[in-house]
LUMGUVO-727013 format. One line per field, with one value per residue (C-alpha): residue number from 1; x, y, z. Coordinates in nm, 4 decimals, always signed. Layout:
nr	c(NUM / ...)
X	c(X / ...)
Y	c(Y / ...)
Z	c(Z / ...)
***
This chain:
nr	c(1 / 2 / 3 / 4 / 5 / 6 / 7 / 8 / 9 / 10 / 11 / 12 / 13 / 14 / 15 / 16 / 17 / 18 / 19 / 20 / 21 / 22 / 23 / 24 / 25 / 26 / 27 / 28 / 29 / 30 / 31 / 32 / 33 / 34 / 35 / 36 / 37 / 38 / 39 / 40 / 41 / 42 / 43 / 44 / 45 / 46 / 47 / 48 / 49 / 50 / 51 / 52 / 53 / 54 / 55 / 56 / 57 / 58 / 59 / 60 / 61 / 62 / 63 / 64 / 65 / 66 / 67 / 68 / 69 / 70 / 71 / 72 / 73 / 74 / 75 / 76 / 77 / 78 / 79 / 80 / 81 / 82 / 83 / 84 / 85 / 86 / 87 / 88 / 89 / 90 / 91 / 92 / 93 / 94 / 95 / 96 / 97 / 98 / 99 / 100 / 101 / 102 / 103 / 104 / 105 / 106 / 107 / 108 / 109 / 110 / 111 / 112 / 113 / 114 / 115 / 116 / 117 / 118 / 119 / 120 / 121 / 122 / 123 / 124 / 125 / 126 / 127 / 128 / 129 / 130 / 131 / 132 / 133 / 134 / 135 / 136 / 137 / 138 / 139 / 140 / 141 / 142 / 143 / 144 / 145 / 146 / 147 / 148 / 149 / 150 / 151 / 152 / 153 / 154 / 155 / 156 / 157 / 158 / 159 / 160 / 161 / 162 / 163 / 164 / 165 / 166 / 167 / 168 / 169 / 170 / 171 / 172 / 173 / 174 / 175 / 176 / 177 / 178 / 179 / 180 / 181 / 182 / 183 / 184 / 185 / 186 / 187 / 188 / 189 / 190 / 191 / 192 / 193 / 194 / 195 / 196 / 197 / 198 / 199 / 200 / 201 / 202 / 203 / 204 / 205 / 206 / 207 / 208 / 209 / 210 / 211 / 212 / 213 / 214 / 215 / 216 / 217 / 218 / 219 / 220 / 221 / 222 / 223 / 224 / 225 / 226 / 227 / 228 / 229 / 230 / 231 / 232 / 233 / 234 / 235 / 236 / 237 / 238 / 239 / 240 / 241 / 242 / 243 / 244 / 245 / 246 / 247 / 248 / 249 / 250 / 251 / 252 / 253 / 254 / 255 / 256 / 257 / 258 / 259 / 260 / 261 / 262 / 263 / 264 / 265 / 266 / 267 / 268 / 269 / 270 / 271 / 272 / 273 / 274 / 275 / 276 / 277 / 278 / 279 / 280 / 281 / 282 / 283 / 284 / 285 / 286 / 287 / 288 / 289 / 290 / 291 / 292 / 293 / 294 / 295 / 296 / 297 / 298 / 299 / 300 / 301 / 302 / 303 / 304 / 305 / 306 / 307 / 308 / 309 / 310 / 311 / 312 / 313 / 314 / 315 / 316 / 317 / 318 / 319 / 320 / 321 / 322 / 323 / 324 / 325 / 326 / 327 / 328 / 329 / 330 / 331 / 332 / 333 / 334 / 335 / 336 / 337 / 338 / 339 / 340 / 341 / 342 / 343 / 344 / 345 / 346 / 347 / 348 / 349 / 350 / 351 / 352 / 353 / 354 / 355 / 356 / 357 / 358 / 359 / 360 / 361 / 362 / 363 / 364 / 365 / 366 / 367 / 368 / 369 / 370 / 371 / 372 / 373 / 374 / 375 / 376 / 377 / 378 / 379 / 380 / 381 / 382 / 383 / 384 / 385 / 386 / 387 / 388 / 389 / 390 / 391 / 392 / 393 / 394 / 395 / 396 / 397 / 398 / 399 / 400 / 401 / 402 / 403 / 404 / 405 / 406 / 407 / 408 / 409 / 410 / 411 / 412 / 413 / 414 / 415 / 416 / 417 / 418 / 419 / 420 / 421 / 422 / 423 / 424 / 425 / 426)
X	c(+7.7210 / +7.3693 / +7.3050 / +7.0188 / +6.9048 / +6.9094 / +6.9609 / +7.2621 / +7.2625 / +7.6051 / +7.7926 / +8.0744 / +8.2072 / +8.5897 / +8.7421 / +9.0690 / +9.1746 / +9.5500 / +9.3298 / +9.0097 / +8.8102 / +8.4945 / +8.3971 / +8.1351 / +8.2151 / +8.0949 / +8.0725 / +8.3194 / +8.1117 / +7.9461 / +7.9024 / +8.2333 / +8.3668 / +8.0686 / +8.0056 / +8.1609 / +8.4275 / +8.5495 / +8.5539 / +8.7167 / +8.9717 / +9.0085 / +9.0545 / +9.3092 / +9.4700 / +9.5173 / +9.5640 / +9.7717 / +10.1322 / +10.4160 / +10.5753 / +10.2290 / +10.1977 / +9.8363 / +9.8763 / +10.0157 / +9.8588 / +9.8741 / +9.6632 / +9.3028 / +8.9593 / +8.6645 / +8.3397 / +8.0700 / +7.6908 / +7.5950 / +7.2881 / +7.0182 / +7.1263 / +6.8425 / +6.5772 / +6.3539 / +6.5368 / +6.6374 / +7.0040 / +7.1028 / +7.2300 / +7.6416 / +7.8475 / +8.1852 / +8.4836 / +8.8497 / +9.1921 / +9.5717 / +9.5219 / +9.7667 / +9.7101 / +9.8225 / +10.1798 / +10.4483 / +10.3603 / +9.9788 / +9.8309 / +9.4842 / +9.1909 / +8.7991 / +8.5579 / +8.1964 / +7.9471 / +7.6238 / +7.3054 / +7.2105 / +7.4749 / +7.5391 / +7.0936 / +7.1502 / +7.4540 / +7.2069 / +6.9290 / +7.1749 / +7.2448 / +7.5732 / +7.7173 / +8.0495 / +8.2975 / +8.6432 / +8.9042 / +9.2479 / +9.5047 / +9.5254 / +9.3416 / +9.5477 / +9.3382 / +9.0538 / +8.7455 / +8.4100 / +8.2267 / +7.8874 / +7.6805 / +7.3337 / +7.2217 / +7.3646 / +7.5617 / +7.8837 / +8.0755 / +8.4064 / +8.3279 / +8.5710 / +8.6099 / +8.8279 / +8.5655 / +8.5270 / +8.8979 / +8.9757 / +8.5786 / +8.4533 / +8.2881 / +7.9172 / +7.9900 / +8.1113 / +7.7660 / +7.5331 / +7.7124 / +7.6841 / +7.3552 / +7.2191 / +7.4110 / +7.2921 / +6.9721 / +6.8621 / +6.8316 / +7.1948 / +7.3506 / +7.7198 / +8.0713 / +8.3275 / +8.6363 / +8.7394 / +9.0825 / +9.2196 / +9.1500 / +9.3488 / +9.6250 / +9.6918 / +9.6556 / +9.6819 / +9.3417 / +9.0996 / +8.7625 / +8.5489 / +8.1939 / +7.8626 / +7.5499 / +7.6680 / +7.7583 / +7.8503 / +8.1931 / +8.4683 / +8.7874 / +8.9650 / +9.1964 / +9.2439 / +9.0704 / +9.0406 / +9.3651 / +9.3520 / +9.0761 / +9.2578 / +9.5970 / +9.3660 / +9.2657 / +8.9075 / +8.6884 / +8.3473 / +8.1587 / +7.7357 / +7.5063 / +7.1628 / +6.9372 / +6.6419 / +6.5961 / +6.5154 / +6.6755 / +6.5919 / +6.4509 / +6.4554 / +6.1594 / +5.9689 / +5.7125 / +5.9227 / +6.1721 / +5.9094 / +5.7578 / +6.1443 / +6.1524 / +5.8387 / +5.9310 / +6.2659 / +6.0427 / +5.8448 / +6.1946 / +6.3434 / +6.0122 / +6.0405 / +6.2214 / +6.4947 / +6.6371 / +6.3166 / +6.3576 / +6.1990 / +6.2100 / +6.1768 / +5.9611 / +6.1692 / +5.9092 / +6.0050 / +6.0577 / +6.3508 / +6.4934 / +6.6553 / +7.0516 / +7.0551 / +6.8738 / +6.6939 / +6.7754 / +6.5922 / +6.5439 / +6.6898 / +6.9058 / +6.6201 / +6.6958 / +7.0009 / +6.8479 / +6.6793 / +6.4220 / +6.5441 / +6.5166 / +6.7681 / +6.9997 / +6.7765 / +6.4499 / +6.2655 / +6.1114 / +6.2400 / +6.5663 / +6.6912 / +7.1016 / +7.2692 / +7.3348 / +7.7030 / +7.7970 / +8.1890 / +8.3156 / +8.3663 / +8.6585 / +8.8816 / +8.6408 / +8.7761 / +8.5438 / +8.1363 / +7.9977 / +7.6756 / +7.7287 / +7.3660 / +7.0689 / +6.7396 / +6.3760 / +6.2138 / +5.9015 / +5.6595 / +5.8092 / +6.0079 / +6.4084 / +6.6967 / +6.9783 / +7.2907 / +7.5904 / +7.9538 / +8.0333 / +8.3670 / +8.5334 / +8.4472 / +8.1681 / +8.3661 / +8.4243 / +8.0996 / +7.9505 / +8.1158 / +8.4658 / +8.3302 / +8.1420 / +8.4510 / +8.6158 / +8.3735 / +8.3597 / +8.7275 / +8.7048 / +8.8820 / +8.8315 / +8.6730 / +8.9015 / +9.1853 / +9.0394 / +9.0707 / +9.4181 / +9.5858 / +9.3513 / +9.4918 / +9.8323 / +9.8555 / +9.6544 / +9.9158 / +10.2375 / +10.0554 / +10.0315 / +10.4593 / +10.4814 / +10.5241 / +10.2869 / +10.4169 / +10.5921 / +10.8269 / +10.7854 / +10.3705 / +10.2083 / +9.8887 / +9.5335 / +9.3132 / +9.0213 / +9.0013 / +8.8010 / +8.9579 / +9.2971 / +9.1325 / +8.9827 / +9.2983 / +9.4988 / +9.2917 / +9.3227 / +9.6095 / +9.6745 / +9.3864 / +9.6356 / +9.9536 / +10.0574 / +10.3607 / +10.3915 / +10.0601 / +10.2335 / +10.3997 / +10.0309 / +9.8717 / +10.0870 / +9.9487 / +10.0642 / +10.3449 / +10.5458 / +10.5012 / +10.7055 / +10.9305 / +11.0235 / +10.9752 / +10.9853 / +10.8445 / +10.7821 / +10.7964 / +10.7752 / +10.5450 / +10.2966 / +10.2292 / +10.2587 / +9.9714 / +9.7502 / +9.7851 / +9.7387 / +9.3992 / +9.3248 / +9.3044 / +9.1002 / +8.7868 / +8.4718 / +8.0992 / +7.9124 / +7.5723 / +7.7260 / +7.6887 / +7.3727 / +7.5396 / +7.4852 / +7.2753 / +7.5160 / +7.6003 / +7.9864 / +8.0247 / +8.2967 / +8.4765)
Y	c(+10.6228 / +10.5598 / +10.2219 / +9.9928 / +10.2713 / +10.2671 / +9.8789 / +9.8821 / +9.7214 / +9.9484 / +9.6591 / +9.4389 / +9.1183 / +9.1458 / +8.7640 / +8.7801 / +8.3565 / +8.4391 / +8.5451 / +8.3703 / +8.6539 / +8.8393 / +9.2258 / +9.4258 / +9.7285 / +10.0160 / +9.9799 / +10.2064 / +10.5234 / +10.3760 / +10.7331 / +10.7393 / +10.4254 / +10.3164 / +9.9493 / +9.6429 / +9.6318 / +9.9950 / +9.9003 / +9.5870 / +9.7758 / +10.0164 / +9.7448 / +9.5919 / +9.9264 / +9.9918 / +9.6732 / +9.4561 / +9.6028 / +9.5741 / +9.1935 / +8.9750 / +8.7170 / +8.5992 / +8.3030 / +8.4938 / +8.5836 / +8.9065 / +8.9178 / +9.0139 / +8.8385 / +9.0271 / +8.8863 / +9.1811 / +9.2415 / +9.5594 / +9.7367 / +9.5580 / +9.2033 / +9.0467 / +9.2712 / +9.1681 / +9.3552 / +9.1631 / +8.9433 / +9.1196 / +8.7875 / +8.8848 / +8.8505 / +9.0425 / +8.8782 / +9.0275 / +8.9359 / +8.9460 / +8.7047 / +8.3670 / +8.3018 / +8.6600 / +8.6150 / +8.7191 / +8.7746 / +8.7741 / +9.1388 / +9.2716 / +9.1394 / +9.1056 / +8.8536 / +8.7754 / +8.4820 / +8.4217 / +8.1965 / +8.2825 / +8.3490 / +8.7461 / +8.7603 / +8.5784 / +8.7896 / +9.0839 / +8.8899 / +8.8506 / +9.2221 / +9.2101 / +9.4552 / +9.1750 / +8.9599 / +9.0694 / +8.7439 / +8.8045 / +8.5970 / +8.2034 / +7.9756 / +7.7261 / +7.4082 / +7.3742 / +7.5845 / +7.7401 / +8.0391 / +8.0014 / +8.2867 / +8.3024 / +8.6681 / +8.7949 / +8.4581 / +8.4580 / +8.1957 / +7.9584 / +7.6333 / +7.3102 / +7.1781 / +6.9154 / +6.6262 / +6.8672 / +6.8977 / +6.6788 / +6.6360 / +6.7868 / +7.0530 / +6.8794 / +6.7024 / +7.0050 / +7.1902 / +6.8960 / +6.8234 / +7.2149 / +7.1873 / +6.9036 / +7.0155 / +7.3755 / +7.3852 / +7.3053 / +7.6819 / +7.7995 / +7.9209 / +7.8165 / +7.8888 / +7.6278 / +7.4881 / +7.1587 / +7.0247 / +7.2026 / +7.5171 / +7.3093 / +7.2390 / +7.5636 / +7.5200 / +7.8526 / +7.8243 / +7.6791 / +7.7978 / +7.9396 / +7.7722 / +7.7511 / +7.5285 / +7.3319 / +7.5950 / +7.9265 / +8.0226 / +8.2658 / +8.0894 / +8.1955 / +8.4056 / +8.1040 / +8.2730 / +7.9185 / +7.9106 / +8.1783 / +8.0225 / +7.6689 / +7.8784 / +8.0575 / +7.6878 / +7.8411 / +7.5347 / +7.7359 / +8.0202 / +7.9354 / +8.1846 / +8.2109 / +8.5472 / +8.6377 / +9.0259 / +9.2159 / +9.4827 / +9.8282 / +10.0454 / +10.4340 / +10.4058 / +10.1076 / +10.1625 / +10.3407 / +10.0320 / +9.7907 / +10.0376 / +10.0846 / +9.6370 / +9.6490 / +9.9028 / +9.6900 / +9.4135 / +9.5421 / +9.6699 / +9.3198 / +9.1292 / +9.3802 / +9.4840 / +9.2455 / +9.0566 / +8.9648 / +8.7907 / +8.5029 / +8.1081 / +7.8969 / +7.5733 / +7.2646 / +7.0811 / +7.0745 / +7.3593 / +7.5232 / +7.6682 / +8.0178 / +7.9589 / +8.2571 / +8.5276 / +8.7713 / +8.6244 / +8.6990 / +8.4129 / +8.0660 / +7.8098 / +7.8140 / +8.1025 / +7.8997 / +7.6413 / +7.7321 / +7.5110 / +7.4267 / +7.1789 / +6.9213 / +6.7999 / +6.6088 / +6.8486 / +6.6158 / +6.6963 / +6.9471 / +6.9754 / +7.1653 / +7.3685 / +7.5202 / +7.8394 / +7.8714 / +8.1847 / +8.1441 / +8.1301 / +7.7991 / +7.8668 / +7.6517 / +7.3516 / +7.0342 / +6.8906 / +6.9730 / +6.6067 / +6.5599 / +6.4727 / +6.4532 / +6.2650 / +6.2157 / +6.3170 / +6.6107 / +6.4899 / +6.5861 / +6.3215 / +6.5500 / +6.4793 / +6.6524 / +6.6927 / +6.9062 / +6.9592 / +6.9360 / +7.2544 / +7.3871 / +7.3432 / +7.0076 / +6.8714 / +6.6296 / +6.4442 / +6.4644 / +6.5352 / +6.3055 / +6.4495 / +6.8406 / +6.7707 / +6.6362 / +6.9605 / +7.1319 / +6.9314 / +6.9128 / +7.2826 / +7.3882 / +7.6007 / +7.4699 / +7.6679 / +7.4321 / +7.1908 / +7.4713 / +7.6250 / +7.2445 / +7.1125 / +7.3721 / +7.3519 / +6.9804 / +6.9636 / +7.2491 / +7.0652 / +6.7370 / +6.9239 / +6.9764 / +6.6206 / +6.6609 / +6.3414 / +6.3465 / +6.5380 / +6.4070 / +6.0355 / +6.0869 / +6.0865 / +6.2636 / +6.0748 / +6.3792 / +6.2357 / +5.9779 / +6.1034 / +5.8503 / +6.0181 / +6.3576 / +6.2248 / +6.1393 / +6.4094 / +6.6378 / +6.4427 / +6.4440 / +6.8149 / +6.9049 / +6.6477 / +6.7939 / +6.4880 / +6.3925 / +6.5881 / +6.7322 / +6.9112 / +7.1257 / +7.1679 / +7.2973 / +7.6333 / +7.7103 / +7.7103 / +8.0217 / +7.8541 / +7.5070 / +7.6393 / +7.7363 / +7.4128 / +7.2302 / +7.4319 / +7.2105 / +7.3547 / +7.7216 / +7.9934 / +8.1890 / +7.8986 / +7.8825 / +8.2348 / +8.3131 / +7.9697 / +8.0870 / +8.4583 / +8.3629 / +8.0632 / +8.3666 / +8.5754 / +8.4003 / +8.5686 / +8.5409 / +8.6741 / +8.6592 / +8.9421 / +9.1663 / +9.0787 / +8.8665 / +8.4904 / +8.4252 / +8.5434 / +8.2258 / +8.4124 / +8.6768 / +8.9038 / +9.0982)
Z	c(+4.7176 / +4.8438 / +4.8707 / +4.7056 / +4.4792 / +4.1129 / +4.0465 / +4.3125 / +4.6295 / +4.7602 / +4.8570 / +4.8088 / +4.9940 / +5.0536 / +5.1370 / +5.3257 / +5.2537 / +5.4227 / +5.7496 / +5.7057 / +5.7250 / +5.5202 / +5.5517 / +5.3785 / +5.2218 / +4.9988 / +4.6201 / +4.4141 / +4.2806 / +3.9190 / +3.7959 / +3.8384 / +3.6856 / +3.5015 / +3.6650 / +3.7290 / +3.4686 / +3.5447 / +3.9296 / +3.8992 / +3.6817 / +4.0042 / +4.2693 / +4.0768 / +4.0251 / +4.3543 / +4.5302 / +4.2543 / +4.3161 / +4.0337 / +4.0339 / +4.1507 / +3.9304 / +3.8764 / +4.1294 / +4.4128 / +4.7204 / +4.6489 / +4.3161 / +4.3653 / +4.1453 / +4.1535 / +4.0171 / +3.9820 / +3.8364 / +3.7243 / +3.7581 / +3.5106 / +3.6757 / +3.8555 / +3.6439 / +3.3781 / +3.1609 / +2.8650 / +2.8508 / +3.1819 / +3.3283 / +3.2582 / +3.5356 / +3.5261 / +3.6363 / +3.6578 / +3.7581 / +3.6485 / +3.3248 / +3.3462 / +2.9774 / +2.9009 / +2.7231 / +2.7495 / +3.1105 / +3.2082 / +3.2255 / +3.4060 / +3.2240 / +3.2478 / +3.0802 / +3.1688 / +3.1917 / +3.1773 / +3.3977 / +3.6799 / +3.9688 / +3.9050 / +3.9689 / +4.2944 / +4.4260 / +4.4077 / +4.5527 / +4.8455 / +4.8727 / +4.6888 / +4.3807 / +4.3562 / +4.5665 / +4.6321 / +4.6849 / +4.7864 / +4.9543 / +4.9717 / +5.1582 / +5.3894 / +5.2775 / +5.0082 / +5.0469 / +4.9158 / +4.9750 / +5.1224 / +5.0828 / +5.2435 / +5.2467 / +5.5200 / +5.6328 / +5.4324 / +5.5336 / +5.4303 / +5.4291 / +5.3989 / +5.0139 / +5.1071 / +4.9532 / +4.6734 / +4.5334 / +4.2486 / +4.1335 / +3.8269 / +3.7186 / +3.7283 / +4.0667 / +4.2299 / +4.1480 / +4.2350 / +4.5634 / +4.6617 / +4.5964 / +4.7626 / +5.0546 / +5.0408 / +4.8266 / +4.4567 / +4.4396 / +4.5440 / +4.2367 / +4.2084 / +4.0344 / +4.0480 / +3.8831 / +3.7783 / +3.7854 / +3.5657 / +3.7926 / +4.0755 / +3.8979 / +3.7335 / +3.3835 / +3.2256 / +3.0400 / +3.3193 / +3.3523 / +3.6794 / +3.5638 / +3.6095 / +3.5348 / +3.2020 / +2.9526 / +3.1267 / +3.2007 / +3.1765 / +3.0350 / +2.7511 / +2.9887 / +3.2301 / +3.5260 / +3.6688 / +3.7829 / +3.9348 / +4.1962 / +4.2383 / +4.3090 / +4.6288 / +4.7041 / +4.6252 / +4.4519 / +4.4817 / +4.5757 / +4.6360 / +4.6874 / +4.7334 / +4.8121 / +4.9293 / +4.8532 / +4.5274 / +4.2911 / +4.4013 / +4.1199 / +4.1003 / +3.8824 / +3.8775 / +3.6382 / +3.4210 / +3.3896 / +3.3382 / +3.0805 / +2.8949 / +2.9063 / +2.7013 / +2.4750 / +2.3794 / +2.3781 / +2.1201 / +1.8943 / +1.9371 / +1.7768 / +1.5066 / +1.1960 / +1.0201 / +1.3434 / +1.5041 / +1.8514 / +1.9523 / +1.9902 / +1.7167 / +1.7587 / +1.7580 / +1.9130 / +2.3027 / +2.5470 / +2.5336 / +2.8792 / +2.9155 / +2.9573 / +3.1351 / +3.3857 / +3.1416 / +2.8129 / +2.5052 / +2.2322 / +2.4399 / +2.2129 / +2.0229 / +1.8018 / +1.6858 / +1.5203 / +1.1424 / +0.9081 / +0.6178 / +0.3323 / +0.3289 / +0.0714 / -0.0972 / -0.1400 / +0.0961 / +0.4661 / +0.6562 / +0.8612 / +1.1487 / +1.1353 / +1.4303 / +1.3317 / +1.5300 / +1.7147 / +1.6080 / +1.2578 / +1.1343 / +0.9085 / +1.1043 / +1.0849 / +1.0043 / +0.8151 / +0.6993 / +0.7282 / +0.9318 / +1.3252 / +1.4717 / +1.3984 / +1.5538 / +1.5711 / +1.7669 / +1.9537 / +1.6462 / +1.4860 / +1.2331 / +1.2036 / +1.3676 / +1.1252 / +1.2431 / +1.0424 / +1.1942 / +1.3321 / +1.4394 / +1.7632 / +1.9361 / +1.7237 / +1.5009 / +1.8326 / +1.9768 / +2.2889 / +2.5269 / +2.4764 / +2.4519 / +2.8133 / +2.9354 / +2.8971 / +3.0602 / +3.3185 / +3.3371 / +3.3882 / +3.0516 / +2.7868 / +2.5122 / +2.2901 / +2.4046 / +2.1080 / +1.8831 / +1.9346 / +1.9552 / +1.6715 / +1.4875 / +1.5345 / +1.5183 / +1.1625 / +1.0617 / +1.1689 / +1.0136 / +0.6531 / +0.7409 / +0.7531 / +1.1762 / +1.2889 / +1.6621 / +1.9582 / +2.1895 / +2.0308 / +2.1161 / +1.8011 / +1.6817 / +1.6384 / +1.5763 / +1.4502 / +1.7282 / +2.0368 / +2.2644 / +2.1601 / +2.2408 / +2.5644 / +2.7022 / +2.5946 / +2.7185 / +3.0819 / +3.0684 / +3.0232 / +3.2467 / +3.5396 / +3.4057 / +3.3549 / +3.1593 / +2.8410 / +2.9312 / +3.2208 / +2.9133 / +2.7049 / +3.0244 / +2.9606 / +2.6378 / +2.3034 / +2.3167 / +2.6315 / +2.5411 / +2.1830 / +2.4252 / +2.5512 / +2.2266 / +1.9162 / +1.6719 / +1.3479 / +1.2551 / +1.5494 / +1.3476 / +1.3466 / +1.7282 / +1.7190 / +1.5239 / +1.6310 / +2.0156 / +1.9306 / +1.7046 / +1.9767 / +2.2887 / +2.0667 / +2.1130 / +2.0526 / +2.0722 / +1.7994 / +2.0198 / +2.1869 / +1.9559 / +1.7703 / +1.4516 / +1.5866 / +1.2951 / +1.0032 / +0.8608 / +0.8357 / +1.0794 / +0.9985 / +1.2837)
***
């Protein structure tokens, strides 16, 4: 293909960790396989023989950015990564999932379409990547720190402008739904691609660039932007932020409303002043619970009121930031929430002698340590709901069947336009 024409720069990083090495070579044809997730699909085709497992050497992740990354076009920040899934069950299987911020703009910037990794480092490491210096750099101070401390120390090494994805310990140790992260609150990890990483001895990969996205047609792109522009603040959606009374900063390269649009006025319970809701992007029929969490004011003075939501909200945000920086899915609440609360309506208060405490966060905060360590029973959690029935079938199978299966099913609903449905249906 012709390269850095048409929102393409024509390249791709191969890492070689068994031989320390890095090459350059040409993207795969996108006319052909339509982008990053048809590519990555390819790679892995070719290159991921019958019998890897997704923490051998031999399995490949691939981390691409298609075309409109690094434009002004609107939510263009996705990043595509792909890789033999270890949470796929009953024996992982070739999957793709995609994040958000900033990192898949700065690949381009550098001059790169993705990054190939194969093979396993001897000792810890990160990729450096520097525009044309790609380099593997020693993460041996790195291993064993969080999510948070892993992306501050890379950066005041490196540059407050490096963008970096990282894992946390979880990612080290394997557990089959660890996260690759970056910034606070993007990540792909529902399919445990963390793992995958901390089984290469990979902790990292920073880049920063200094280059642009080619455009076939500049003025014609910009032109196209505006006129999507103009669609979006139209018409029933409508696109926008919502004042809450402080800026609100773009989670993302090329995204459209901010957090703002998640948050509604309305008039609270008791007809008096106004209130703010987050409007959640995941249906909340699995919440445990509809009591008010948050309080506070915004800096006009007026109050912030925000119901429980789903997920890790009941516990507040202490224990869900330790899962993220943990490295984890936040999903792990879900699935194990679940399927505790369920054996708890069977009478079931404990496993193994360890009994439940679901509504205490310190209980939470530990177990979730302790999975994230492997330690102990948590050694057992860290595979997932459908093995760890395996090893201790408590309560019925169809239970963790269906809990796992709903818990790996995770979806945005910003993804396709319905975040503000107070019930999105699939």
């Amino acid at each position: 293909m012709s390269a850095a024409k048409g929102g393409y720069t024509g390249r791709m990083l191969r890492v070689d960790l068994d031989a320390a090495t890095i090459s350059v070579e040409e993207t795969p044809d996108p006319t052909v396989w339509l982008g990053p997730r048809g590519w990555n699909a390819l790679i892995g085709w070719n290159e991921v023989g019958p019998g890897v497992g997704p923490y051998d050497p031999e399995n490949r992740i691939i981390l691409s950015a298609g075309p409109l990354v690094g434009t002004c076009a609107p939510t263009s920040g996705r990043v595509v990564v792909s890789s033999l899934m270890p949470r796929g069950y009953p024996q992982p299987m070739w999957a793709s999932a995609t994040m958000g911020g900033y990192w898949g703009a700065e690949l381009k910037y550098a001059g790169y379409d993705g990054v190939i990794v194969q093979g396993r480092a001897s000792a810890p490491v990160y990729l450096l990547i520097e525009d044309d210096r790609v380099s593997l750099e020693d993460a041996s101070d790195l291993w064993g720190k969080g999510l948070y401390a892993t992306q501050r120390t890379l950066k005041e090494r490196h540059g407050q402008q490096h963008q970096v994805v990282a894992i946390g310990p979880a990612g080290e140790n394997r557990v089959r739904f660890a996260t690759i992260a970056h910034r606070l609150k993007n990540a792909v990890g529902n399919g445990g691609f963390g793992g995958v990483f901390g089984a290469k001895n990979l902790k990292a990969i920073a880049v920063r660039g200094t280059g642009g996205v080619a455009l076939a047609d500049p003025a014609g792109f910009v032109s196209e932007v505006q006129r999507v522009w103009q669609i979006a603040r139209g018409g029933i959606g409508g696109v926008g932020q919502i004042d809450v009374g402080f800026p609100m900063v773009a989670c993302t390269h090329g995204c459209t409303v901010r957090c703002g649009a998640r948050m509604e006025p309305l008039t609270d319970h008791y007809g008096v002043g106004t209130s703010y809701k987050m409007s959640l992007c995941v249906d909340s029929s699995w919440a445990r619970g509809s009591h008010p969490e948050y309080r506070g004011r915004l800096q006009s003075g007026e109050e912030l009121h925000i119901p429980r939501p789903s997920g890790l909200g009941p516990l507040g945000t202490n224990v869900g930031s330790l899962v993220e920086d943990l490295g984890m899915t936040t999903w792990v609440y879900d699935t194990w929430c679940r399927y505790f609360s369920a054996l708890e309506e069977l009478g079931i208060h404990e496993i193994e002698g360890e009994a439940f405490a679901l509504d205490d966060p310190e209980w939470w905060r530990q177990w979730l340590t302790r999975v994230a360590l492997r330690e102990g029973l948590g050694d057992d959690y860290a595979e997932g709901l459908a093995r760890f029935y395996e090893k201790h079938p408590v309560g019925p199978r169809y239970l963790a069947d269906f809990i796992e299966d709903a818990g790996s099913r995770g979806h945005g609903w910003h993804r396709d336009g319905r975040a503000m449905e107070p019930h999105p249906s699939p």
